[in-house]
C-alpha positions as CSV (number, residue, x, y, z in Angstrom):
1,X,58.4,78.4,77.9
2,X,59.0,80.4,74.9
3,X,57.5,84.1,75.1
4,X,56.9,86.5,72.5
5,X,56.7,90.5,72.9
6,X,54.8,92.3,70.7
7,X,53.5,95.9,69.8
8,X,53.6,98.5,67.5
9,X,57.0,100.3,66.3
10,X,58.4,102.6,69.6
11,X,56.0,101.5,72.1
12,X,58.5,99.8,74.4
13,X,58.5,96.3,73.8
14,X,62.4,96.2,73.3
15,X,62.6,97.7,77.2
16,X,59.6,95.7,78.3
17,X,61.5,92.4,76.9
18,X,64.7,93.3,78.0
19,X,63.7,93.8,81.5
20,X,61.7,90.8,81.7
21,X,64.9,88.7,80.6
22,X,66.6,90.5,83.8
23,X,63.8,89.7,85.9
24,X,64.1,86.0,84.9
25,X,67.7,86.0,85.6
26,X,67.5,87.4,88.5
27,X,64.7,85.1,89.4
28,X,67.6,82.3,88.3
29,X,65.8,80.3,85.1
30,X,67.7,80.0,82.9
31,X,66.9,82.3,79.9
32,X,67.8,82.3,75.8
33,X,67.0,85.4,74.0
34,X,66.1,86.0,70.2
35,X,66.2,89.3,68.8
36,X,64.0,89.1,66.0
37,X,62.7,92.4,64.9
38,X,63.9,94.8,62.0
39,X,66.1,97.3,64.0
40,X,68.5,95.4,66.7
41,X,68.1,96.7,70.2
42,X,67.8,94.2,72.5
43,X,71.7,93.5,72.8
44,X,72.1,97.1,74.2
45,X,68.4,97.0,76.1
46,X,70.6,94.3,77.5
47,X,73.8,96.2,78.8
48,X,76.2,95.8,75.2
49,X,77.8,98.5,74.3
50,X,76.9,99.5,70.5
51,X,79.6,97.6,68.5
52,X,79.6,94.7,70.7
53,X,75.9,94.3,70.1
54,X,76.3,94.7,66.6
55,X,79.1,92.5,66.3
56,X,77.0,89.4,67.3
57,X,76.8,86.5,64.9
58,X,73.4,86.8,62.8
59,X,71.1,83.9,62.9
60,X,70.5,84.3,59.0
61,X,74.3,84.3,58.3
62,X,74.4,80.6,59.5
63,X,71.3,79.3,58.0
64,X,72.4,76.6,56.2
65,X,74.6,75.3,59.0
66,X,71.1,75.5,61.0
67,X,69.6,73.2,58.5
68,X,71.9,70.8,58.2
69,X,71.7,70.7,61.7
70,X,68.4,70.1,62.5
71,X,67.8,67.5,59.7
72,X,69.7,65.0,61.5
73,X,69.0,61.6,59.8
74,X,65.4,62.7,58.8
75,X,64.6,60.3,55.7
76,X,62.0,62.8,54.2
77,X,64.4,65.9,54.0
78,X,66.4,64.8,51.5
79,X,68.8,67.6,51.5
80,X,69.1,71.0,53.7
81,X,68.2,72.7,50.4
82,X,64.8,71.5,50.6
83,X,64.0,72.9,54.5
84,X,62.4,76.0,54.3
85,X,61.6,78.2,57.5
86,X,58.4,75.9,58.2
87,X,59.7,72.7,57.4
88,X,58.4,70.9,60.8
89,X,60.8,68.1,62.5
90,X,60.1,64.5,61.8
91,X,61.5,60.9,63.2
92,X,65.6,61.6,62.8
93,X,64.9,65.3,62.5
94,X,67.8,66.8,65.7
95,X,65.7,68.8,68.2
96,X,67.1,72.2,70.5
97,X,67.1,72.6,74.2
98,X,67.2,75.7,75.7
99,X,70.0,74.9,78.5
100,X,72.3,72.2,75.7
101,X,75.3,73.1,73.8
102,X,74.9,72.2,70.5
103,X,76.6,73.9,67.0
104,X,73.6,76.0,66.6
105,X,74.8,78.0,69.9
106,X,77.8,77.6,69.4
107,X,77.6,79.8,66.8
108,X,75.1,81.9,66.7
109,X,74.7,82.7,70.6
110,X,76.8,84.3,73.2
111,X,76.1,84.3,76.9
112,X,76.2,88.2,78.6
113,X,76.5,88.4,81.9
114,X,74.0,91.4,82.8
115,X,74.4,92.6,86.3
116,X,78.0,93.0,86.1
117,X,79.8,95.4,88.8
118,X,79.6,98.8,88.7
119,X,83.0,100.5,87.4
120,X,85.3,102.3,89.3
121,X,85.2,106.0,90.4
122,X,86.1,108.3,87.1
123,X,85.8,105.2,84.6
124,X,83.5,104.7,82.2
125,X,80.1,103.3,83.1
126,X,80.1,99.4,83.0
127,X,77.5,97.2,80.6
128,X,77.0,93.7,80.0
129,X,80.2,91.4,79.6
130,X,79.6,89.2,76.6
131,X,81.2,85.9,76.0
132,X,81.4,82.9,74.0
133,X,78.6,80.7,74.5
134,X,78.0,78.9,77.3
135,X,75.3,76.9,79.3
136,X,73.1,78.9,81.1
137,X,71.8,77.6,84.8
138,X,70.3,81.3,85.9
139,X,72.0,83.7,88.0
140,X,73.0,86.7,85.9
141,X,73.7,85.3,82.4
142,X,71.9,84.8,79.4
143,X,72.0,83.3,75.6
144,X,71.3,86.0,72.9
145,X,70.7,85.8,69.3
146,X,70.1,88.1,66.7
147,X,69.0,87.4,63.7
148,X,70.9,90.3,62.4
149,X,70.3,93.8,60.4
150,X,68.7,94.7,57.5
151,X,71.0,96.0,55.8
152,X,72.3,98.0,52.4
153,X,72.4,94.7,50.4
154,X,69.2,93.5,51.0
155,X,67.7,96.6,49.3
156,X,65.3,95.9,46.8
157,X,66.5,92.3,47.0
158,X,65.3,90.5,50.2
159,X,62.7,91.1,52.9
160,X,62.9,90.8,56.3
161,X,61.1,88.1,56.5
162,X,63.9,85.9,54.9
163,X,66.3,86.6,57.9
164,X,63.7,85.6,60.7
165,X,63.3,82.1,58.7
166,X,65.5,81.1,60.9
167,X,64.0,81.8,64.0
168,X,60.9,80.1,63.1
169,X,63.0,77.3,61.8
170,X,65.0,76.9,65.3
171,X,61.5,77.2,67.2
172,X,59.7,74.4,65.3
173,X,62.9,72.2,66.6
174,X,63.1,73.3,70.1
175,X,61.2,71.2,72.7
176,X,61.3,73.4,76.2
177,X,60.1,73.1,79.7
178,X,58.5,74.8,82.4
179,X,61.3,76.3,84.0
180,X,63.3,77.4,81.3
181,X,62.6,80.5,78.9
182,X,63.0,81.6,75.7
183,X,62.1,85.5,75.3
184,X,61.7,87.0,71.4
185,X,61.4,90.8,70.4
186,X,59.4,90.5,67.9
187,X,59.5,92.3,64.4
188,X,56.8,95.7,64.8
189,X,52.9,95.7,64.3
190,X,51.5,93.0,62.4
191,X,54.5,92.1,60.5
192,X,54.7,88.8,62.5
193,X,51.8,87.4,60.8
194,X,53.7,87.3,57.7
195,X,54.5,83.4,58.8
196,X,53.4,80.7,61.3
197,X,55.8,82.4,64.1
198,X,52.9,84.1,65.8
199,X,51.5,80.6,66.8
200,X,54.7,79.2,67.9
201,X,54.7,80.7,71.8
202,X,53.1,80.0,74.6
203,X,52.3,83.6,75.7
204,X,51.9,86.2,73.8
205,X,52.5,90.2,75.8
206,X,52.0,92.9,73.5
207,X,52.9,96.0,74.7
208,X,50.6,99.0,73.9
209,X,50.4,103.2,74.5
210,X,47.3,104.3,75.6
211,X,46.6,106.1,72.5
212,X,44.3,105.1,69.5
213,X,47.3,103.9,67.4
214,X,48.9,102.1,70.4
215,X,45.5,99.7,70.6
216,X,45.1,99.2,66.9
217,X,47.8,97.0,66.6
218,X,46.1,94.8,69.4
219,X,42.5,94.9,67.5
220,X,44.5,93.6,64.4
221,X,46.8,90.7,66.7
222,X,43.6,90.0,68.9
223,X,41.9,89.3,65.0
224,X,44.2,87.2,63.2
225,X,45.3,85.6,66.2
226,X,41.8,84.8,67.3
227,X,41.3,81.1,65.3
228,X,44.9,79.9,66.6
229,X,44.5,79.6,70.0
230,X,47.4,82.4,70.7
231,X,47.6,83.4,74.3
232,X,47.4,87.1,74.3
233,X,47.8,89.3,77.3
234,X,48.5,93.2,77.1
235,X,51.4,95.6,79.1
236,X,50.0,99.0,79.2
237,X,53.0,101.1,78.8
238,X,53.7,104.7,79.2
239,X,50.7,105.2,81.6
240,X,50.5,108.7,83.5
241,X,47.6,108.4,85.8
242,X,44.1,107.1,86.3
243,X,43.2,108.0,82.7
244,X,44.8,106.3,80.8
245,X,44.5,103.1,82.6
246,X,40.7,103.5,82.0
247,X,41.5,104.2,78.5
248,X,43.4,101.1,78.4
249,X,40.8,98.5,79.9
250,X,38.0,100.7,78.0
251,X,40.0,99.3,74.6
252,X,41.2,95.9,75.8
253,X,39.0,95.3,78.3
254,X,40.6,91.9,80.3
255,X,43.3,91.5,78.5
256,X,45.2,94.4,80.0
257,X,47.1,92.3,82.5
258,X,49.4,95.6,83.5
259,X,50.7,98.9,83.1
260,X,53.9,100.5,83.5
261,X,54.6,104.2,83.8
262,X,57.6,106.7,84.1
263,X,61.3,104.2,84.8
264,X,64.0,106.5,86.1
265,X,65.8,102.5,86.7
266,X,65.2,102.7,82.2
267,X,65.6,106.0,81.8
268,X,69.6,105.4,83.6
269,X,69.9,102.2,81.5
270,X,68.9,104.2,77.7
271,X,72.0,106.4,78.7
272,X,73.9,103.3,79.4
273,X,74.8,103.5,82.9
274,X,72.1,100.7,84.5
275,X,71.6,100.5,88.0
276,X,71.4,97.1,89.8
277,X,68.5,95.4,88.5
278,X,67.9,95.3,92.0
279,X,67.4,98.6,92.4
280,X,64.4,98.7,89.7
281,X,61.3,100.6,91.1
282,X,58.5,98.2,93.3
283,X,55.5,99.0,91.1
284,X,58.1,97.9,88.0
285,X,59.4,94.8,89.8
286,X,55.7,93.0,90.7
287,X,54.4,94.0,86.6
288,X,57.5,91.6,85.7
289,X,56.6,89.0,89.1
290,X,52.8,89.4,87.3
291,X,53.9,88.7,83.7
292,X,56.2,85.7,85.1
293,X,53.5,84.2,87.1
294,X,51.3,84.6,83.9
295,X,53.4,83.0,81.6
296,X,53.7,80.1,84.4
297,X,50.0,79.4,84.2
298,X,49.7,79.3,80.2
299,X,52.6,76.2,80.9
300,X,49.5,74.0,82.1
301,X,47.4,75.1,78.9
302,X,50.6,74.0,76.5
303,X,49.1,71.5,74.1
304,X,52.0,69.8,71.4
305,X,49.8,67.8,69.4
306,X,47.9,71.2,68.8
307,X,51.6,72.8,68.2
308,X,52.9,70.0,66.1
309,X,49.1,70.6,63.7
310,X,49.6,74.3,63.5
311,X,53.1,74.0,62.2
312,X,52.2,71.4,59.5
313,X,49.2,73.8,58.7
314,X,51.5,76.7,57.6
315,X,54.2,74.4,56.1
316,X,51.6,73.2,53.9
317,X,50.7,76.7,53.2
318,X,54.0,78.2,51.9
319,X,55.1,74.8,50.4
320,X,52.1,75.3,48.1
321,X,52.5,78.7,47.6
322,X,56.3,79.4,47.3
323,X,58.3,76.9,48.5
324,X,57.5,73.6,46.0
325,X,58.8,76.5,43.0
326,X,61.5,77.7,45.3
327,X,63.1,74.2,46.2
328,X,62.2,72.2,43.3
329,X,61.0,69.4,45.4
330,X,57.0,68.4,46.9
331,X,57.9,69.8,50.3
332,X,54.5,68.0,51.6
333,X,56.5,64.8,51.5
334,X,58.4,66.8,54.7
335,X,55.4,65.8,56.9
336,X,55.9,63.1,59.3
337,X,52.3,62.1,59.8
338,X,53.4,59.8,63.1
339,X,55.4,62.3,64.6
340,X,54.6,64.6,67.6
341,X,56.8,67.4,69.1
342,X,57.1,66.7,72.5
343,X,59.6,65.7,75.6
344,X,58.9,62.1,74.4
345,X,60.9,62.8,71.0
346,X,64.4,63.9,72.8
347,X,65.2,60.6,72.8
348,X,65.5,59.6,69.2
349,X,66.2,62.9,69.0
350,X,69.9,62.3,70.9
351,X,70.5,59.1,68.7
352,X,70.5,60.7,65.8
353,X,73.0,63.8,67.5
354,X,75.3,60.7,68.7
């Protein structure tokens, strides 16, 4: 299952992710998470202390290793040059599980263990352990990535958009199940739109104030999304009282699927000393059982042939516009008109790996 948050810039989808991840843990699914947006909170949304979080490999620094990778014995890729961010897998192309080790994990994931034990009278409060990459079965751990900061010397040189290339990259290659989860904090606003990565989940939750700039950026996801088939449900967060939950379902009518007020379990964790997970508040506890049994049900609505089309639509788009002048070759040619994403493919997909 691979889930995307959403939502406009300090409305709470880093928290709202973050405990969602916990919740899946705890719930013992195994659980990869991306950390794809312009400023990188998740790791300490997560229980990493500061510099540990921003010591974590960046997704972008290893992007050629990723392509190389993926390509496999692909006959139409010629070289990991010519693979761009949308560059869709083909017969010989090497395909991701969430629960494998494979060189892409290996280096840029590390599992954290998140409910670790509380610290000893007088010492410092405890966060997440982080360690080298590792299977993850459930239980307390999970895989995080990052694709890494924007930082001083990408000024007036790069855009973000360059470093979550990699993201989209991995995604396109990753064939998932039911009971497994990949989680993504998106970049802010509409800024995911900027690429094909918006149609690559099977549930969408974007996470919205109850204020007139908290619901535009749903009326501007809810509009480009509307011809792709994204599955697009809404958290209502910050609510205070009866009010603004009618404001809420007044704006978004249905798709408000739930609403989450005042945290004094988050408000413990943003001064780094996290409770238990257990000990989250009730009302907090069944929005996360809600959004889990949600994103359970768009499972039976997952369609790859529809998947495989959409990514083939927007490689065909930026090879046209950018990435036939960038690479030097017809990046159309990348297309493997036979070839579905699917369980079927894993496979070939291992032959090509041995």
């Amino acid at each position: 299952m691979k889930i995307a948050f959403v939502g406009k810039g300090g409305s709470g989808k880093t928290t709202l992710s973050s405990l969602f991840i916990r919740h899946l843990a705890a719930s013992r699914v195994p659980v990869v998470a991306i950390d794809a947006d312009i400023n990188q909170h998740l790791g300490p949304a997560l229980g990493l202390a500061e510099d540990d979080a921003a010591a974590l490999p960046a997704l972008g620094a290893h992007l050629p290793m990723i392509k190389e990778y993926l390509r496999g014995a692909n006959p139409r890729i010629g070289s990991a040059e010519t693979m761009i961010k949308t560059t869709p897998p083909g017969s010989g192309s090497r395909l991701l599980r969430l629960t494998e080790d494979n060189p892409v994990y290996a280096a840029c994931a590390r599992t954290i263990r998140l409910d670790v034990p509380e610290p000893a009278a007088g010492s410092v409060a405890g966060s997440a352990v982080q360690t080298a990459a590792g299977p993850v079965d459930g239980g307390d751990r999970v895989r995080l990535m990052v694709t890494g900061p924007f930082n001083e010397s990408d000024l007036g040189v790069a855009c973000y958009h360059s470093k979550v290339g990699a993201v989209e990259l991995c995604l396109n290659h990753l064939v998932d199940g039911r009971e497994e989860y990949l989680v993504v904090d998106m970049t802010a606003g509409s800024d995911s739109f900027a690429s094909g990565m918006f149609t690559r989940f099977d549930m969408t939750f974007l996470v919205a104030e109850p204020t007139r700039k908290g619901v535009a950026v749903y009326r501007q996801y809810k509009e480009y999304a509307r011809d792709f088939g994204v599955e697009l449900a809404v958290i209502g967060n910050k609510v205070q009282g009866e009010d603004d939950v009618a404001f809420l379902r007044a704006e978004v009518g249905d798709d408000l699927l739930v609403t989450v007020g005042h945290s004094d379990w988050v408000r413990a964790m943003e001064k780094g000393r996290p409770p238990r997970f257990a000990a989250l508040e009730e009302g907090n506890r069944r929005a996360l059982r809600t959004l889990h049994e949600r994103a359970d049900a768009a499972y039976e609505r997952r369609d790859w042939a529809r998947y495989t089309r959409q990514m083939v639509h927007f490689h065909l788009k930026n090879a046209e516009s950018w990435g036939n002048e960038k690479t030097g070759a017809d990046l159309a040619a990348q297309v493997d008109p036979d070839f579905v994403l699917g369980e079927g493919q894993l496979a070939e997909s291992a032959v090509a790996t041995a």
